[in-house]
N, C-alpha and C positions, 0 to 999 in steps of 0.2 A: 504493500500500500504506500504510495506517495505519501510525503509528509507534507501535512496542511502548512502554509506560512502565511503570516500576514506580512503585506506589502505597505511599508511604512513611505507615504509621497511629502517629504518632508522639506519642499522648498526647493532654495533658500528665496525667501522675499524677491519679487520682482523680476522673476524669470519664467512668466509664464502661469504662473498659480492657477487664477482665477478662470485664465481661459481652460485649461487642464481641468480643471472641479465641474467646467459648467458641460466639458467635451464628457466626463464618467457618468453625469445625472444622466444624460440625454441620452447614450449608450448604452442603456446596462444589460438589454438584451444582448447584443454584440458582444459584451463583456463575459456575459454567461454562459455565451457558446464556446469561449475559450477558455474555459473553466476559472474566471477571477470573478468574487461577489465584489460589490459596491453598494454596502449600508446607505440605508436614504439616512442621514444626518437631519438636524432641527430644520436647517435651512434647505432644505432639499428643492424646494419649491422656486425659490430663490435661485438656487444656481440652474434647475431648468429652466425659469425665464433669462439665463445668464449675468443674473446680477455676483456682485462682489457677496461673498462667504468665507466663513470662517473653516470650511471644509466640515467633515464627517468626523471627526477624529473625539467630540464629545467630551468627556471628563478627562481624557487622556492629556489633551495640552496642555491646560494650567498644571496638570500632576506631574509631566514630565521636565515641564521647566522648574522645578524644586515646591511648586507653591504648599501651601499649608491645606489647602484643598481643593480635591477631594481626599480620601482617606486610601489610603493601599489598597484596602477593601472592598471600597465600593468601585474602584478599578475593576477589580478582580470580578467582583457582581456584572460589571460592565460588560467584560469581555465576555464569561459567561453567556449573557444576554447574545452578546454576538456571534459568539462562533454556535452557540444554539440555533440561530437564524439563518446561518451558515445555509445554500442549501448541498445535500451531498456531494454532487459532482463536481465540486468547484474545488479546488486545491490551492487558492489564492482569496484573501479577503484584503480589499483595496482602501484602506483608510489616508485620508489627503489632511493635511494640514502644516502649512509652510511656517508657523511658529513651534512646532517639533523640531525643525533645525537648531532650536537652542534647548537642547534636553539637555542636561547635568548628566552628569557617569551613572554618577548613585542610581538616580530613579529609567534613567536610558538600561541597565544592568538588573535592574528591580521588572523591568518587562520583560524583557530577555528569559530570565527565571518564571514567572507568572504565564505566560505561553508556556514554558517547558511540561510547566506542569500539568496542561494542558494536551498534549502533543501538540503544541503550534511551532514553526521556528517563525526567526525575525527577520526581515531583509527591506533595504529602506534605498528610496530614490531622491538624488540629490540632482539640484540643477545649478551650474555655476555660469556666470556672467561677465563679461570683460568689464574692468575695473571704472574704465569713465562713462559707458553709457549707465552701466547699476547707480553708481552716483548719482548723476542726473538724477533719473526714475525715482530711486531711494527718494532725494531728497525734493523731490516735487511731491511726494506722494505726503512727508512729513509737515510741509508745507500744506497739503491739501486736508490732511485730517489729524496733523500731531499738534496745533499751531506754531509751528517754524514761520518765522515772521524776517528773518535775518539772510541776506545773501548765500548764493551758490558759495563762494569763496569762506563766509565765516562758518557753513553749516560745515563743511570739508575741517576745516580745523577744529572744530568742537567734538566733530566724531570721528577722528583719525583714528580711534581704536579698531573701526571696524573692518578693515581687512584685518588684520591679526586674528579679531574673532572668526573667520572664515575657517583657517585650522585649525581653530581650538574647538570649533563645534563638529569640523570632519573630521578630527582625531578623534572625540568623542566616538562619534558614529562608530569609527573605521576598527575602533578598538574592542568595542562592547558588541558589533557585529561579524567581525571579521573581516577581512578584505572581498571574500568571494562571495559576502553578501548586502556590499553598497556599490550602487551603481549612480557612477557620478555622470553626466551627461553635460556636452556643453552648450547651453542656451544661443548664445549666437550660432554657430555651428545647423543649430536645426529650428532655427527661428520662424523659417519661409513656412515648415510645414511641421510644427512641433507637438502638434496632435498626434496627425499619421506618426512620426515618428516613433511617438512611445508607446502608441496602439500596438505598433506592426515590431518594433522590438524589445518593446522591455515587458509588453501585458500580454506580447503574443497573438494580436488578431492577425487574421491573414489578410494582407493586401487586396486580397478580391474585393473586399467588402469594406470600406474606407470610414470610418466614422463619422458621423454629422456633425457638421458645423455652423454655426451659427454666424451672428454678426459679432464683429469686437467685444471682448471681455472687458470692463476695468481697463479702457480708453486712459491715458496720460494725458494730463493739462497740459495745454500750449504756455508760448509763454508771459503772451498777455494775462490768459486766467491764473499763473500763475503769479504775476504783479498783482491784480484784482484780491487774491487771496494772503498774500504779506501786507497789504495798505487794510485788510477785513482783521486777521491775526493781531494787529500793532493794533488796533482799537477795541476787541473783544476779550477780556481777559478768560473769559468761559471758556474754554476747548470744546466742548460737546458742544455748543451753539456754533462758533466758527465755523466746526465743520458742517453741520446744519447747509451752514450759507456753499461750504464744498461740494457735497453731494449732489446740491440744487445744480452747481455747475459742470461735475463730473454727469448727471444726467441727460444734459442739450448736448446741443449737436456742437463740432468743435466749431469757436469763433471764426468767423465767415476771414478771410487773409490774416488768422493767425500764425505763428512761426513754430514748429517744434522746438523744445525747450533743448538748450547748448550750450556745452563749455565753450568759454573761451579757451585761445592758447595757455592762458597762464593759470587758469584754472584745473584743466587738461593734466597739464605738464607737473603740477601740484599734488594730482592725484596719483596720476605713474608715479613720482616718486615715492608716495607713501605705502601705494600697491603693489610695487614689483617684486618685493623681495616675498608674498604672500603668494603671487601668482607664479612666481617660480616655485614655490613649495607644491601647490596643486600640480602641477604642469609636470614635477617628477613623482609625485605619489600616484597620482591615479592617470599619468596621461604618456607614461615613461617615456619623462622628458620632454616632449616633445611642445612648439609653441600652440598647442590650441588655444586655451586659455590666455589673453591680451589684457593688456592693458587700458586696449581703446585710444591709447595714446595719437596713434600714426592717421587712425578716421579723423579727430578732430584735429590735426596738423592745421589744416585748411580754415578751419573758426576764428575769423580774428575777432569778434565779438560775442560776450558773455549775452544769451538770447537771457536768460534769468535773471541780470543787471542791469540789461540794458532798456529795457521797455520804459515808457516815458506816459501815463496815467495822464488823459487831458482834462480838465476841469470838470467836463458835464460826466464821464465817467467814474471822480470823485464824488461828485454830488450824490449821483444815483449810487455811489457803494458806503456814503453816508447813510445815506438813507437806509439800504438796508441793513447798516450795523444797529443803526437805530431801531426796527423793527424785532432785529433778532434779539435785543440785549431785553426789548421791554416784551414782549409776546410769553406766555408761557410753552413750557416744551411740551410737540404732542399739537400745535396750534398749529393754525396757518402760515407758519414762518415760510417754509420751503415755497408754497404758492407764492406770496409774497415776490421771494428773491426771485423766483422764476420770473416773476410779471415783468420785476425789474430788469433781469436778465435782457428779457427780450427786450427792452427799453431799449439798452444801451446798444443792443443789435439794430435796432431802427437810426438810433441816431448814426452809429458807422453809416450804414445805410444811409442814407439822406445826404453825410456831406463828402460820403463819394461820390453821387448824381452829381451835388451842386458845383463841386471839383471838376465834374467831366462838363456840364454847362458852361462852366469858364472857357474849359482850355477851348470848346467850339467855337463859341464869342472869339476869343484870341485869335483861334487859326483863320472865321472868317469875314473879320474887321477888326484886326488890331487897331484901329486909330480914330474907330466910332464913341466918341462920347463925350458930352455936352458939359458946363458950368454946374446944369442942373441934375445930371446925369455921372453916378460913381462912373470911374472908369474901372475895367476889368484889373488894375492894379490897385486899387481902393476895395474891390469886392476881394481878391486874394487877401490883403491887407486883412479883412472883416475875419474873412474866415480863418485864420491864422490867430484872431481874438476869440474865437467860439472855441476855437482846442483850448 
């Protein structure tokens, strides 16, 4: 008899998660024929309409990152519950949650045991990311829902720890599961089709039958919405309301000639150095030797401008994110805040709107009578002049 294992999909943050969680809900038939179950978790529902979740992983996260609860116990109850639900034929049970990437030894070594006793073994899938685009990501995302209110360049110095922590959470793993049972994958690398890919090799469906995909998971703010969200942060000292006003804009559509958010050169070149001697540790443990895993460095060579610095907030879109700080901070939670920001939102979309028209009315005027206009009559240098005061 095969031995049953649980499949631990534990991250790391910002390589794919959300889209991965919403690709297992919507599959799980697919899944079943290849003998791997996928527990409906609280938020099951959630991740088949594709929204952001926490994954299926249930009492396990808090317990594996050290916390005080739940109790050993009722893990143990848990899992129970689970591999109960198990159904026969399936020799893999597929539990997702990318804050497992930071289990502690103790309790990462404390499930290892707790399956055994079970007949279950453990095997866990890791996804790593080149060092300056995860930064970005990371910290837009920090920015979107941690309130980070402070620059690409200051957020990099405040949490310089975190490549380091990179091998100390894959040692963790590599240790307490063994090498022949973590499978590190490299997120760039399989980015185009990161679905199929772990469908078709790490869970085993057969290619004939390709998994379903949907629209974009957990979309990244540009980096307009992500200026809109440091000018919301530096005014809200709530965190849970901030992100309130986040999610209202992680839900629209991206802003209409927004910019992908981007290092600059020196921001870039700031991050390789604090990452490369981390990316060279992955690059010989799980990749022998070889360069998969990047720095990111060489893609943003070309960035002479910090997209995350550099955005420049014109008055009418101060006003209207006045406003909605004002809404958010006085509204109760559970109210109509989000509708609100949204109405707002789209405000500020109408206004972009309107004084690109009035921008493209100019230049016509210009191209076809530059030198039509009267005493009583702005000339087309007096109307630029205007509109140059409405930003």
């Amino acid at each position: 008899m095969v031995e049953r294992r649980l499949l631990l999909h534990a991250g790391m943050p910002k390589t794919g998660t959300s889209a991965l969680q919403a690709a297992f809900a919507r599959n799980e038939r697919l899944l079943e024929a290849a003998g791997v179950h996928h527990p409906e978790g609280g938020a099951h529902r959630r991740a088949l309409r594709g929204k952001v979740t926490a994954g299926n992983a249930g009492p396990l996260t808090p317990w594996l990152r050290g916390g005080d609860e739940p109790s050993r116990d009722e893990v143990a109850t848990w899992l129970d519950d689970l591999l109960g639900q198990t159904p026969a034929g399936a020799d893999r049970v597929l539990i997702s949650s990318e804050t497992c990437f930071y289990a502690v030894v103790e309790r990462a070594t404390a499930l290892r045991e707790l399956l055994a006793e079970r007949g279950c073994g453990l095997e866990a899938l890791v996804l790593v990311r080149d060092a300056v685009p995860w930064t970005v990501s990371t910290y837009g995302q920090h920015v979107q829902r941690l309130g980070h209110a402070g620059s690409l360049a200051q957020w990099v110095e405040q949490f310089r720890h975190v490549y380091a922590d990179w091998r100390t959470r894959l040692t963790t793993l590599r240790e307490v599961l063994g090498p022949e049972s973590l499978t590190v994958l490299h997120y760039d690398s399989h980015r185009a089709d990161l679905v199929g890919h772990v469908f078709a090799e790490v869970l085993g469906v057969p290619t004939a039958t390709p998994p379903r995909q949907d629209a974009p998971v957990n979309r990244t703010l540009g980096a307009r919405e992500v200026a809109w969200m440091r000018e919301v942060n530096a005014s809200i000292d709530d965190v849970d309301r901030a992100r309130g006003v986040g999610n209202v804009l992680l839900k629209g559509e991206p802003l209409v000639g927004d910019v992908p958010l981007r290092a600059g050169r020196a921001e870039a070149a700031r991050i390789a150095e604090l990452a490369e001697p981390h990316v060279a540790w992955v690059n010989d443990t799980f990749f022998h030797g070889g360069p998969v895993l990047g720095t990111g460095l060489d893609a943003a060579a070309d960035a002479d401008v910090d997209t995350a610095a550099s955005v420049t907030l014109g008055d009418d879109e101060r006003a209207a994110l006045g406003l909605a700080v004002h809404l958010a901070e006085r509204l109760p939670r559970g109210s109509g805040v989000d509708a609100e920001v949204a109405e707002l939102r789209g405000r500020l979309q109408e206004e972009r709107r309107r004084r690109r028209a009035a921008e493209r009315r100019l230049r016509r005027v210009e191209v076809e009578d530059p030198d039509t206009s009267t005493p009583d009559e702005p000339s087309p240098g007096r109307w630029r002049a205007a509109l140059r005061r409405r930003r």
